[in-house]
C-alpha positions as a printed NumPy array, in Angstrom:
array([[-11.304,   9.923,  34.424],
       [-13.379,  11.908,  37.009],
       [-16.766,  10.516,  35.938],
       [-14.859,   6.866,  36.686],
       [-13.651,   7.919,  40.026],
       [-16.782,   9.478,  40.502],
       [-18.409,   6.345,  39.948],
       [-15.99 ,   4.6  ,  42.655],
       [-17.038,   6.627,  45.249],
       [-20.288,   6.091,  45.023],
       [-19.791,   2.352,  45.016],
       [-17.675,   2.791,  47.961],
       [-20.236,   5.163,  49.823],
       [-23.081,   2.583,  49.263],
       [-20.805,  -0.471,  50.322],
       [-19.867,   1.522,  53.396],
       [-23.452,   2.256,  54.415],
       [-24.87 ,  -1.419,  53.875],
       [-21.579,  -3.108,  55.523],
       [-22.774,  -3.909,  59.149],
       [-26.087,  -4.831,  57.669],
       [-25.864,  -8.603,  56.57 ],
       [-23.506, -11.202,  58.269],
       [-22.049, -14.43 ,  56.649],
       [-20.268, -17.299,  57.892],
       [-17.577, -18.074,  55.736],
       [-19.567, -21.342,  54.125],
       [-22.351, -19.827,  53.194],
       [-23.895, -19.016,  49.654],
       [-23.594, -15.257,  48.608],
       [-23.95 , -12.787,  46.256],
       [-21.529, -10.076,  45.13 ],
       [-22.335,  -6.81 ,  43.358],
       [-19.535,  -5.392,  42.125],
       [-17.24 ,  -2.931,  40.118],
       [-14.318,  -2.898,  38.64 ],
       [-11.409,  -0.193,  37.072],
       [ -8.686,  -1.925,  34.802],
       [ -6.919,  -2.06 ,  31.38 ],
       [ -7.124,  -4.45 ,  28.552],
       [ -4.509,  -5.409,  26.15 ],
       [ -3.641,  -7.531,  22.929],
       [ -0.46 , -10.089,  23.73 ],
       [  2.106,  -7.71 ,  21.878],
       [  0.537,  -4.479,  22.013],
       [  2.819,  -2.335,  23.626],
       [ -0.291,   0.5  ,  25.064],
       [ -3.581,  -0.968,  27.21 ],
       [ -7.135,   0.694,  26.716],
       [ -9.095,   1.235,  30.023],
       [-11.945,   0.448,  30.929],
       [-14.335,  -0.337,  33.585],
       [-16.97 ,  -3.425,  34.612],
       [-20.274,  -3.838,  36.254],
       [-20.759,  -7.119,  37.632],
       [-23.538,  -9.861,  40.199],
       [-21.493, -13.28 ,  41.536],
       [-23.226, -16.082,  42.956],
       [-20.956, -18.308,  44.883],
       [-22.934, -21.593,  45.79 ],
       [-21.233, -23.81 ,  48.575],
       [-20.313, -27.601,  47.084],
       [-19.756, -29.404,  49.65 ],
       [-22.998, -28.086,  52.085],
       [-21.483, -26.279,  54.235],
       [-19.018, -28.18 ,  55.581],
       [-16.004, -26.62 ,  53.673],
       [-15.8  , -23.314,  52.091],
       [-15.356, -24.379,  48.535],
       [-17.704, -22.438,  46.1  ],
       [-18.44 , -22.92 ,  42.237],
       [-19.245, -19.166,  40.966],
       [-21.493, -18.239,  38.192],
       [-21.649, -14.783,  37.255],
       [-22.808, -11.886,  34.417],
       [-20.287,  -8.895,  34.093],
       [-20.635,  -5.549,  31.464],
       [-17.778,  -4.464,  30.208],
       [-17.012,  -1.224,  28.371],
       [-13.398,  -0.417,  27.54 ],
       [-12.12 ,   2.37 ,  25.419],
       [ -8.661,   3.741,  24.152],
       [ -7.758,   7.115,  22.315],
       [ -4.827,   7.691,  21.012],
       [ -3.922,  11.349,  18.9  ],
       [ -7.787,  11.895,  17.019],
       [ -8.659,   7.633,  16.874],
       [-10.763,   6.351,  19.232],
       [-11.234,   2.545,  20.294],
       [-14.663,   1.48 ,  22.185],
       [-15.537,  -2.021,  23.007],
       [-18.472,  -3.528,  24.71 ],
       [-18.667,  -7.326,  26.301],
       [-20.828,  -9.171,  28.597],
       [-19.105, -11.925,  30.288],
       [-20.192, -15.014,  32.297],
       [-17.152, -16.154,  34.572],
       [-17.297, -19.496,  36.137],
       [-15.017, -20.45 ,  38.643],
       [-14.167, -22.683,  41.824],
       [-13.099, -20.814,  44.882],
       [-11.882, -21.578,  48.485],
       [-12.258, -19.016,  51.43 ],
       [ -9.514, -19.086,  53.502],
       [-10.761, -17.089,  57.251],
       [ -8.334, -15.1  ,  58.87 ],
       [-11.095, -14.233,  61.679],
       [-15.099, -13.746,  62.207],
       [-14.89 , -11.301,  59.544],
       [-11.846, -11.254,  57.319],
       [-11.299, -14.096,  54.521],
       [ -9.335, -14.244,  51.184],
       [-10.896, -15.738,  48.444],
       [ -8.767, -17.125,  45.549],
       [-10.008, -18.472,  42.549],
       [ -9.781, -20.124,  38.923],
       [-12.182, -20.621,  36.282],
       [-13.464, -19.716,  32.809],
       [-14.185, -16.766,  31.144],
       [-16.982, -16.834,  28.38 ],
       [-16.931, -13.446,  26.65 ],
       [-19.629, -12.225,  24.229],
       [-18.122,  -9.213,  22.516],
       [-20.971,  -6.879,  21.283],
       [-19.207,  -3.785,  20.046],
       [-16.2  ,  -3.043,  18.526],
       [-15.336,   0.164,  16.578],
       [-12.25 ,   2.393,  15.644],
       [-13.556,   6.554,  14.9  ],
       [-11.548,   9.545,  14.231],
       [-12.509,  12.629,  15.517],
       [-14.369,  14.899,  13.586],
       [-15.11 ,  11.985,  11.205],
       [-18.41 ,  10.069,  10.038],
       [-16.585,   7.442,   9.457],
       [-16.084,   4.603,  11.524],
       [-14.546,   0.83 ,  11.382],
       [-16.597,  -1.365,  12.35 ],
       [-14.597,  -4.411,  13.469],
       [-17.042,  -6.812,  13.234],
       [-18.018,  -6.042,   9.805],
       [-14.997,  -4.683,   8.112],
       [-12.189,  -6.658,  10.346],
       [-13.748, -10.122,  11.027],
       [-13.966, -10.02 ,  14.828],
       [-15.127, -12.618,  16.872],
       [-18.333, -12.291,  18.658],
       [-17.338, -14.952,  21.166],
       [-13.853, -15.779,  23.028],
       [-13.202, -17.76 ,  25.732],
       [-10.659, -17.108,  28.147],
       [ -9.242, -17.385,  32.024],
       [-10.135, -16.231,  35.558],
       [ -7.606, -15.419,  37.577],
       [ -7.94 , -13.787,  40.55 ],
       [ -8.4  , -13.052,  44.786],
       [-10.534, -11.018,  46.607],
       [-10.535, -10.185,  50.693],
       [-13.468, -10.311,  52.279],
       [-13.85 ,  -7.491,  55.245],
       [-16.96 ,  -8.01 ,  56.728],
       [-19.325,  -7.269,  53.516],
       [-16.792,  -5.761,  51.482],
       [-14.974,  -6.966,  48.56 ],
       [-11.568,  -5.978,  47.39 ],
       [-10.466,  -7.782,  44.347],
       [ -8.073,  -8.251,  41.994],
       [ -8.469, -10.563,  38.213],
       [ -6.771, -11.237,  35.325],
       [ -8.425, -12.276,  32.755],
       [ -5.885, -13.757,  29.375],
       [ -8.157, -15.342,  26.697],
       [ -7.72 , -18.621,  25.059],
       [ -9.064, -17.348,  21.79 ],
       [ -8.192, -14.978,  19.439],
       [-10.497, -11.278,  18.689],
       [ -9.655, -10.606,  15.4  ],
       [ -9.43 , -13.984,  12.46 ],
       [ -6.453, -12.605,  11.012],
       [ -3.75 , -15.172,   9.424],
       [  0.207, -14.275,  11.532],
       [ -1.954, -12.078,  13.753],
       [ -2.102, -12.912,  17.637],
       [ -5.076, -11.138,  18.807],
       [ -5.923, -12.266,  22.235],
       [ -6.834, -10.439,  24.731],
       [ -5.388, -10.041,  28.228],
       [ -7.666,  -8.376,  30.935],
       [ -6.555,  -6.795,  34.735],
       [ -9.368,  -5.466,  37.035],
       [ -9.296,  -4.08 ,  40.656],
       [-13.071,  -4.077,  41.655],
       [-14.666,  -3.515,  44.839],
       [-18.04 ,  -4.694,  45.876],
       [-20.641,  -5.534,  48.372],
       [-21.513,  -9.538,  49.904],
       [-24.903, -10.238,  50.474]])
Protein backbone atom coordinates (compact mmCIF):
# COMPACT_ATOMS: atom_id res chain seq x y z
CA UNK A 1 0.00 0.00 0.00
CA UNK A 2 2.69 2.72 0.55
CA UNK A 3 4.86 1.73 -2.42
CA UNK A 4 1.28 2.28 -4.50
CA UNK A 5 0.65 5.61 -3.00
CA UNK A 6 4.11 6.25 -3.35
CA UNK A 7 3.85 5.65 -6.86
CA UNK A 8 0.75 8.21 -7.08
CA UNK A 9 2.58 10.90 -5.95
CA UNK A 10 5.06 10.78 -8.13
CA UNK A 11 2.66 10.62 -11.03
CA UNK A 12 0.96 13.51 -9.56
CA UNK A 13 4.29 15.54 -8.93
CA UNK A 14 5.36 14.99 -12.62
CA UNK A 15 1.76 15.86 -14.01
CA UNK A 16 1.88 18.97 -11.85
CA UNK A 17 5.25 20.14 -13.15
CA UNK A 18 4.53 19.52 -17.01
CA UNK A 19 0.77 21.00 -16.71
CA UNK A 20 1.18 24.63 -18.06
CA UNK A 21 3.57 23.24 -20.58
CA UNK A 22 1.43 22.01 -23.65
CA UNK A 23 -2.03 23.53 -24.61
CA UNK A 24 -4.90 21.76 -26.56
CA UNK A 25 -7.99 22.84 -28.05
CA UNK A 26 -10.57 20.56 -27.26
CA UNK A 27 -10.54 18.91 -31.07
CA UNK A 28 -7.34 18.13 -31.25
CA UNK A 29 -5.43 14.68 -31.35
CA UNK A 30 -3.64 13.75 -28.00
CA UNK A 31 -1.92 11.50 -26.07
CA UNK A 32 -2.47 10.38 -22.48
CA UNK A 33 0.03 8.75 -20.12
CA UNK A 34 -1.53 7.46 -17.42
CA UNK A 35 -2.07 5.46 -14.10
CA UNK A 36 -4.46 3.88 -12.50
CA UNK A 37 -5.41 2.31 -8.65
CA UNK A 38 -8.52 -0.12 -8.65
CA UNK A 39 -9.92 -3.60 -7.79
CA UNK A 40 -10.88 -6.50 -9.89
CA UNK A 41 -13.49 -9.02 -9.29
CA UNK A 42 -15.19 -12.34 -10.59
CA UNK A 43 -19.28 -11.74 -11.08
CA UNK A 44 -20.10 -13.60 -7.68
CA UNK A 45 -17.07 -13.30 -5.78
CA UNK A 46 -17.94 -11.70 -2.77
CA UNK A 47 -13.87 -10.06 -2.03
CA UNK A 48 -11.97 -7.85 -5.05
CA UNK A 49 -8.05 -8.16 -5.52
CA UNK A 50 -6.27 -4.77 -6.14
CA UNK A 51 -4.32 -3.79 -8.33
CA UNK A 52 -2.84 -1.08 -10.29
CA UNK A 53 -2.30 -0.06 -14.32
CA UNK A 54 0.20 1.68 -16.44
CA UNK A 55 -1.20 2.96 -19.49
CA UNK A 56 -0.42 5.53 -23.32
CA UNK A 57 -4.03 6.68 -25.14
CA UNK A 58 -4.12 8.06 -28.45
CA UNK A 59 -7.31 9.83 -29.14
CA UNK A 60 -7.43 10.70 -32.99
CA UNK A 61 -10.18 13.34 -33.99
CA UNK A 62 -12.90 11.69 -36.69
CA UNK A 63 -14.45 14.18 -37.95
CA UNK A 64 -11.12 16.77 -38.58
CA UNK A 65 -11.55 18.92 -36.27
CA UNK A 66 -14.71 20.12 -36.58
CA UNK A 67 -16.34 18.15 -33.64
CA UNK A 68 -14.68 16.68 -30.71
CA UNK A 69 -15.45 13.08 -31.34
CA UNK A 70 -12.32 10.79 -30.92
CA UNK A 71 -11.76 6.95 -31.69
CA UNK A 72 -9.03 5.83 -28.92
CA UNK A 73 -6.50 3.17 -29.30
CA UNK A 74 -4.49 2.36 -26.45
CA UNK A 75 -1.84 -0.34 -24.59
CA UNK A 76 -2.37 -0.65 -20.71
CA UNK A 77 -0.17 -3.15 -18.04
CA UNK A 78 -1.95 -4.47 -15.58
CA UNK A 79 -0.79 -6.22 -12.42
CA UNK A 80 -3.38 -7.15 -9.80
CA UNK A 81 -2.88 -9.22 -6.74
CA UNK A 82 -5.02 -10.56 -3.73
CA UNK A 83 -3.91 -12.31 -0.37
CA UNK A 84 -6.02 -13.70 1.69
CA UNK A 85 -4.74 -15.72 5.28
CA UNK A 86 -1.09 -17.44 3.71
CA UNK A 87 -2.61 -17.70 -0.36
CA UNK A 88 -1.62 -15.31 -2.59
CA UNK A 89 -3.30 -14.37 -6.07
CA UNK A 90 -1.05 -12.39 -8.82
CA UNK A 91 -2.21 -11.66 -12.25
CA UNK A 92 -0.61 -9.90 -15.11
CA UNK A 93 -2.53 -8.44 -18.44
CA UNK A 94 -1.79 -6.13 -21.18
CA UNK A 95 -4.79 -4.59 -22.61
CA UNK A 96 -5.61 -2.65 -25.82
CA UNK A 97 -8.90 -0.53 -25.19
CA UNK A 98 -10.62 0.93 -28.12
CA UNK A 99 -13.18 3.32 -27.74
CA UNK A 100 -15.23 6.39 -29.21
CA UNK A 101 -15.29 9.47 -27.09
CA UNK A 102 -16.90 13.00 -27.12
CA UNK A 103 -15.36 16.04 -25.18
CA UNK A 104 -17.82 18.01 -23.80
CA UNK A 105 -15.89 21.87 -22.81
CA UNK A 106 -16.96 23.46 -19.85
CA UNK A 107 -14.30 26.40 -20.61
CA UNK A 108 -10.68 27.08 -22.34
CA UNK A 109 -9.43 24.50 -20.13
CA UNK A 110 -11.88 22.17 -18.45
CA UNK A 111 -13.71 19.26 -20.54
CA UNK A 112 -15.29 15.85 -19.59
CA UNK A 113 -14.64 13.12 -21.65
CA UNK A 114 -17.03 10.11 -21.67
CA UNK A 115 -16.55 7.11 -23.44
CA UNK A 116 -17.45 3.42 -24.68
CA UNK A 117 -15.55 0.85 -26.35
CA UNK A 118 -13.82 -2.54 -26.23
CA UNK A 119 -11.57 -4.08 -24.10
CA UNK A 120 -9.10 -6.74 -25.62
CA UNK A 121 -7.27 -8.36 -22.71
CA UNK A 122 -4.22 -10.64 -23.08
CA UNK A 123 -3.81 -12.30 -19.71
CA UNK A 124 -0.10 -13.35 -19.24
CA UNK A 125 0.10 -14.54 -15.67
CA UNK A 126 -1.97 -16.14 -13.43
CA UNK A 127 -0.91 -18.01 -10.23
CA UNK A 128 -2.29 -18.98 -6.70
CA UNK A 129 1.06 -19.53 -3.86
CA UNK A 130 0.98 -20.17 -0.25
CA UNK A 131 3.36 -18.75 1.84
CA UNK A 132 6.23 -20.53 2.79
CA UNK A 133 5.43 -22.99 -0.05
CA UNK A 134 7.26 -24.10 -3.41
CA UNK A 135 4.35 -24.83 -4.66
CA UNK A 136 2.32 -22.88 -6.82
CA UNK A 137 -0.98 -23.21 -9.20
CA UNK A 138 -0.45 -22.24 -12.16
CA UNK A 139 -3.81 -21.30 -13.68
CA UNK A 140 -3.01 -21.53 -17.01
CA UNK A 141 -1.61 -24.89 -16.85
CA UNK A 142 -3.36 -26.64 -14.07
CA UNK A 143 -6.89 -24.58 -14.28
CA UNK A 144 -7.44 -23.96 -18.04
CA UNK A 145 -7.39 -20.15 -18.11
CA UNK A 146 -7.88 -18.16 -20.95
CA UNK A 147 -5.08 -16.25 -22.39
CA UNK A 148 -7.46 -13.87 -24.14
CA UNK A 149 -10.93 -12.16 -23.01
CA UNK A 150 -12.67 -9.55 -24.37
CA UNK A 151 -14.59 -7.21 -22.49
CA UNK A 152 -16.12 -3.39 -22.01
CA UNK A 153 -14.92 0.21 -21.54
CA UNK A 154 -16.73 2.16 -19.53
CA UNK A 155 -15.72 5.20 -18.35
CA UNK A 156 -15.15 9.47 -18.02
CA UNK A 157 -12.35 11.43 -17.45
CA UNK A 158 -12.10 15.54 -16.78
CA UNK A 159 -9.76 17.23 -18.46
CA UNK A 160 -8.09 20.30 -16.31
CA UNK A 161 -5.80 21.87 -18.41
CA UNK A 162 -3.25 18.77 -19.01
CA UNK A 163 -4.50 16.70 -16.37
CA UNK A 164 -6.53 13.68 -16.39
CA UNK A 165 -8.84 12.42 -13.73
CA UNK A 166 -10.58 9.28 -14.65
CA UNK A 167 -12.74 6.83 -13.75
CA UNK A 168 -13.45 2.99 -15.88
CA UNK A 169 -15.11 0.02 -15.52
CA UNK A 170 -14.14 -2.52 -17.25
CA UNK A 171 -16.91 -6.04 -17.12
CA UNK A 172 -15.70 -8.68 -19.65
CA UNK A 173 -17.73 -10.45 -22.18
CA UNK A 174 -15.76 -13.62 -21.78
CA UNK A 175 -15.13 -15.92 -19.29
CA UNK A 176 -11.18 -16.46 -17.37
CA UNK A 177 -11.38 -19.75 -16.32
CA UNK A 178 -13.22 -22.81 -19.03
CA UNK A 179 -14.93 -24.32 -16.27
CA UNK A 180 -18.51 -26.09 -16.99
CA UNK A 181 -21.48 -24.09 -14.15
CA UNK A 182 -18.59 -21.72 -13.46
CA UNK A 183 -19.10 -17.87 -14.28
CA UNK A 184 -15.70 -16.53 -14.37
CA UNK A 185 -15.74 -13.12 -15.81
CA UNK A 186 -14.12 -10.53 -14.77
CA UNK A 187 -15.30 -7.07 -13.70
CA UNK A 188 -12.62 -4.23 -13.53
CA UNK A 189 -12.90 -0.42 -11.64
CA UNK A 190 -9.93 2.02 -12.03
CA UNK A 191 -9.43 5.68 -10.85
CA UNK A 192 -6.28 6.81 -12.87
CA UNK A 193 -4.79 10.07 -13.27
CA UNK A 194 -2.61 11.18 -16.07
CA UNK A 195 -0.97 13.74 -18.19
CA UNK A 196 -2.43 15.16 -22.06
CA UNK A 197 0.04 15.83 -24.46
Amino acid sequence: MKTTKSFFALVAAVCISVVSAFAQDVTDNYSRIYASYGFQSMKNQTDSDKGAQLGLLYGLNLTGNSAPLFFQLGAELNWVTYSEDELRETLVNVAVPLNLSYKIAFSDNVSLEPYAGLNLRLNVMGSLSADGSDEKIDYFEDLDAKRFQLGLNVGASININNISLGYRFNPDLTDYFDIDGTNSKTRYHFISLGINF
